[in-house]
C-alpha positions, -999 to 999 in steps of 0.1 A, spaced: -378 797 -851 -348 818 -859 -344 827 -822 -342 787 -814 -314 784 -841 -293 810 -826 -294 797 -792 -284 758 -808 -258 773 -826 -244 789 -795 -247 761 -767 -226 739 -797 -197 766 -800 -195 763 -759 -196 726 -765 -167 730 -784 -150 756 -766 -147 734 -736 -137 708 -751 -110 722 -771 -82 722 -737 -87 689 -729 -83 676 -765 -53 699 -770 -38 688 -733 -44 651 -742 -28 651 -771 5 669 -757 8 642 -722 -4 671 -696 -41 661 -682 -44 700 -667 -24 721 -690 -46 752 -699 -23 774 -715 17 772 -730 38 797 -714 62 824 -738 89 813 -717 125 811 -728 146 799 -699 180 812 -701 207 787 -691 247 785 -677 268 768 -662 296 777 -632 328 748 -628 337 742 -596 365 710 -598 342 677 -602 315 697 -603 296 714 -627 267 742 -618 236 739 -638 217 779 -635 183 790 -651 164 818 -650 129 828 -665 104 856 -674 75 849 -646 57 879 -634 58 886 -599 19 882 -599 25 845 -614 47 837 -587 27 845 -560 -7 832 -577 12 797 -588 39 767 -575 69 772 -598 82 742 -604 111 731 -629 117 700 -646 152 692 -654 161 663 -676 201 653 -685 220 630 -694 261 625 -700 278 614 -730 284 580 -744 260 566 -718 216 558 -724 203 564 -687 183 596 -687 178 613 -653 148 636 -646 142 658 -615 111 680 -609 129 712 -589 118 741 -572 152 757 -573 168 775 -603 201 756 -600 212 719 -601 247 707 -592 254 679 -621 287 657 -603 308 647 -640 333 622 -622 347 604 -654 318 617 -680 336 642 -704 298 659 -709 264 655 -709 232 674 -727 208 689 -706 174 703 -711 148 722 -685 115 738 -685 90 759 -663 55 747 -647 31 764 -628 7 746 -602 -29 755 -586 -18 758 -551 -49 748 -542 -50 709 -561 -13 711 -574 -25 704 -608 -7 715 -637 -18 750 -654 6 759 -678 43 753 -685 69 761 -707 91 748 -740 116 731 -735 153 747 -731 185 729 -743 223 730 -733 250 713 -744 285 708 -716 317 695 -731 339 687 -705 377 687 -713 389 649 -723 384 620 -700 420 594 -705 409 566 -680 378 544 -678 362 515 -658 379 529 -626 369 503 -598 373 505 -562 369 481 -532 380 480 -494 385 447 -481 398 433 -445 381 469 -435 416 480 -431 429 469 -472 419 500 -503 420 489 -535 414 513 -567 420 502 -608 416 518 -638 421 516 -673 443 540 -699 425 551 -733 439 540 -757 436 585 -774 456 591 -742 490 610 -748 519 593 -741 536 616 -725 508 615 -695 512 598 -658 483 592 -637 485 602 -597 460 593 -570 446 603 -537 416 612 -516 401 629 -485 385 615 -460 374 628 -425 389 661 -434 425 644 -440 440 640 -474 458 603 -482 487 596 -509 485 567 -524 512 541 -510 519 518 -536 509 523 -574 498 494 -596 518 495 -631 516 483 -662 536 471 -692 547 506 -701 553 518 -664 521 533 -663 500 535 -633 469 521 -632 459 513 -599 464 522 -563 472 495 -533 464 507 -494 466 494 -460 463 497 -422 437 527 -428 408 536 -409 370 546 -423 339 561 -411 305 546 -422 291 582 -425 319 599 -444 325 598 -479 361 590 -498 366 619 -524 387 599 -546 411 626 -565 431 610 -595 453 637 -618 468 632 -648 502 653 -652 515 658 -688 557 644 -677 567 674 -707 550 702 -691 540 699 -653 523 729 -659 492 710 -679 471 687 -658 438 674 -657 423 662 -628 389 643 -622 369 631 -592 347 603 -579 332 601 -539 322 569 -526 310 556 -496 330 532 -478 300 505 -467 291 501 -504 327 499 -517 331 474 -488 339 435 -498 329 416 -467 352 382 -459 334 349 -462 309 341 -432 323 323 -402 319 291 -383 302 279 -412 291 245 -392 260 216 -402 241 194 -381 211 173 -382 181 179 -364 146 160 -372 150 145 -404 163 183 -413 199 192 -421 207 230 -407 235 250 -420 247 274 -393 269 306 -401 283 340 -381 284 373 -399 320 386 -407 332 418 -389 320 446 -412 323 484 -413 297 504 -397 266 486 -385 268 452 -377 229 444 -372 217 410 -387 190 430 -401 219 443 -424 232 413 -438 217 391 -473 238 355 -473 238 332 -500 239 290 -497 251 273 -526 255 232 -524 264 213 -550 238 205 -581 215 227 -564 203 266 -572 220 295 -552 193 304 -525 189 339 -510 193 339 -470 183 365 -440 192 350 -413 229 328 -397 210 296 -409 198 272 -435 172 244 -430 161 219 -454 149 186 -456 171 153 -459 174 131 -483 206 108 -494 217 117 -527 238 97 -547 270 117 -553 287 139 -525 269 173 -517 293 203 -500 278 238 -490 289 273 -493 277 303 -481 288 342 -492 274 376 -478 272 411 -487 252 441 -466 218 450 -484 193 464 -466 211 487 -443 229 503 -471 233 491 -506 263 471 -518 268 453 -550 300 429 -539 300 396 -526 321 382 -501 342 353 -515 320 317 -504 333 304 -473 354 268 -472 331 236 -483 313 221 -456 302 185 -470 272 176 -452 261 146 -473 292 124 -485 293 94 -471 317 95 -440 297 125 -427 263 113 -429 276 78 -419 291 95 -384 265 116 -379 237 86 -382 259 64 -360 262 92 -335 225 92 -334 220 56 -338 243 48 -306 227 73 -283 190 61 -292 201 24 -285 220 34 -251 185 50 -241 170 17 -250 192 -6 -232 189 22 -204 152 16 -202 154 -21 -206 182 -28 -178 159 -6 -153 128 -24 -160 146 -57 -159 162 -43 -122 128 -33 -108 112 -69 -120 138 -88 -100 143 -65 -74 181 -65 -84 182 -35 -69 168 -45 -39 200 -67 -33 226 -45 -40 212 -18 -21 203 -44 12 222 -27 42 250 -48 64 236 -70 96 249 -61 131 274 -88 151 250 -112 168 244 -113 203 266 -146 209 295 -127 192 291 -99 218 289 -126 249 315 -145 237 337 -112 236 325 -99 271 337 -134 286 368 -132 266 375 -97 282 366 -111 321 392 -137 321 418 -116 310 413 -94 337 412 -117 361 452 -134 351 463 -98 353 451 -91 386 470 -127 396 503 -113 385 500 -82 403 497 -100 433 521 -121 430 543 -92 421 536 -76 452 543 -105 477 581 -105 462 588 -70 463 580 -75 504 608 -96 506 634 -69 489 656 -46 508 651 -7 511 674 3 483 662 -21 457 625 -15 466 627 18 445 636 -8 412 610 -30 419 584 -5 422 594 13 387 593 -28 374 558 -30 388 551 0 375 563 -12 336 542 -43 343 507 -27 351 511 -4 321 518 -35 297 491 -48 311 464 -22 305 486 -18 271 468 -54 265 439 -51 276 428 -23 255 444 -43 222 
């Protein structure tokens, strides 16, 4: 009996035993944590301009590392803002861009994973670090490139910012550097923006946007921070062209071309908006928009705006295009004449060719032009005998008095006889 105890008690502690792990990786988020690692992950940081060089290291065996998948999950986010951005990392570094944050708090820890099933078998506390970056003076700096050739870049002073401070811009792009041309100023001669033209960008290289601030006391002291940007997503498209309507079956289409653009101009690349008037902006793929028509009571006018969105990702609209009004009253009156006139020109059409064949109209405009009779040509033969015959009298009669004529005038009256037979043949072929 005692035996029997013994061996209950001991298949309920290995009850327990197992299910001690699971309860204890439940209850801290990690299905297939076995064990907490010692770990302390030592942490700095290297600045390199915009830039700022996250490093870790930690205290893994070299038998761990060859047994297990390190991997290390990174979590940060900068000051004064709420989005938190996590990254699971194999490498011991992590290059954090600050462009106009003045810090951010960071914090990273150390898994290992069965290589076989890369499932979790022990990790690591978390390690924290803390950047303060020197002081940020300008905020809500906005960029766009418009007319593909036109730059555009704003910003706004804080108001902590010395007053002794001006603000200087440029940037790099394609391996060239750019001044700006023409500053933006404010009130207090300030700059706070940045107008360009006639420039030139490539879809596939970035702008590194470089703005300084210079302390006008000491030249010395300057502080400069840095933004990149890609040019198709900075880009604000003009309004779609030869915005034009018709009607087609009872349907009105709106037809549209796609503005010249920077980089890839595929159709595939382009999300268009239609707005018309008391109606909800609708989302468009493709250069036209069919829907149904129907009369409404006041006038209706369409618009249509485009930015690039599946290609690449942009977040400006184009301005809407000019109005198109495609049911007032003198357009859908034109436009149903138009139709009207060419379905009753078919109908008359068909009517005056049916009416043609019944009456053989045809027949009598088409009937050909009857031949002289056979009287005429008698009648004409006759007339052409007798003719003949009075000019054969007069020949004859010429002949007999040139007999009579002496030598030296015969010569005259042979060139008159002459003149006489060819007015006669002159006569008888009129």
């Amino acid at each position: 009996m005692a035996r029997v105890t013994v061996v209950l008690v001991m298949l309920i502690l290995s009850f327990f035993q197992r299910k001690t792990p699971i309860s204890t990786s439940l209850a801290s988020g990690q299905e297939d944590v076995v064990d907490t690692l010692g770990l302390h992950n030592a942490l700095w940081i290297i600045k390199h301009e915009s830039r700022v060089i996250l490093y870790w290291n930690d205290n893994l065996t070299k038998e761990e590392t060859e047994k297990y998948t390190v991997k290390y999950i990174l979590s940060y986010k900068f000051f004064n803002t709420t989005h938190e951005w996590k990254e699971r990392l194999q490498e011991k570094k992590k290059i954090i861009r600050l462009e106009l944050h003045s810090g951010f708090n960071a914090k990273v820890k150390t898994q290992l994973f069965a290589k076989e099933t890369e499932d979790v078998i022990k990790e690591s506390g978390w390690t924290e670090f803390t950047y303060k970056a020197p002081p940020v003076y300008i905020q809500n700096l906005s960029c766009i490139i418009y007319n593909r050739s036109f730059f555009n870049c704003t910003w706004h002073i804080k108001a902590e910012a010395p007053e002794d401070i001006q603000i200087f811009f440029s940037y790099r792009h394609v391996g060239k550097d750019f001044e700006c041309q023409q500053y933006i100023k404010n009130a207090r001669k300030k700059n706070i923006g940045c107008h360009m033209k006639k420039l030139s960008f490539q879809q596939s290289k970035k702008i590194n946007l470089n703005i300084t601030v210079r302390d006008l006391r000491n030249s010395s002291r300057r502080l400069s921070y840095y933004k990149a940007f890609t040019p198709e997503t900075i880009e604000k498209l003009n309004p779609p062209i030869i915005v034009s309507v018709s009607l087609e079956n009872r349907s009105i289409k709106i037809h549209w071309k796609s503005p010249p653009a920077i980089g890839s101009e595929k159709k595939k690349c382009f999300l268009y908006q239609v707005k018309r008037t008391d109606c909800k902006i609708v989302d468009v793929t493709a250069e036209t928009y069919e829907y149904l028509f129907h009369k409404p009571a006041n006038k209706c006018a369409a618009q249509v705006r485009v930015k690039k969105e599946t290609c690449i990702r942009n977040k400006i609209w184009s301005e809407w295009s000019e109005p198109v009004f495609i049911h007032d009253e003198k357009t859908l009156d034109v436009m149903l004449l138009s139709l009207t006139s060419f379905c009753l020109l078919l109908f008359l059409g068909g009517l005056l060719l049916c009416a043609c064949k019944r009456y053989r109209c045809l027949e009598v405009i088409t009937m050909p032009v009857p031949h002289p009779s056979d009287n005429i040509k008698t009648w004409l033969d006759a007339d052409e005998t007798h003719h003949q015959k009075q000019m054969s009298m007069q020949m004859e009669m010429h002949s007999e008095v040139t007999v009579g004529i002496p030598e030296e005038n015969r010569d005259e009256s042979i060139q008159q006889q002459k003149c006489l037979k060819e007015s006669g043949l002159e006569d008888l072929q009129g």
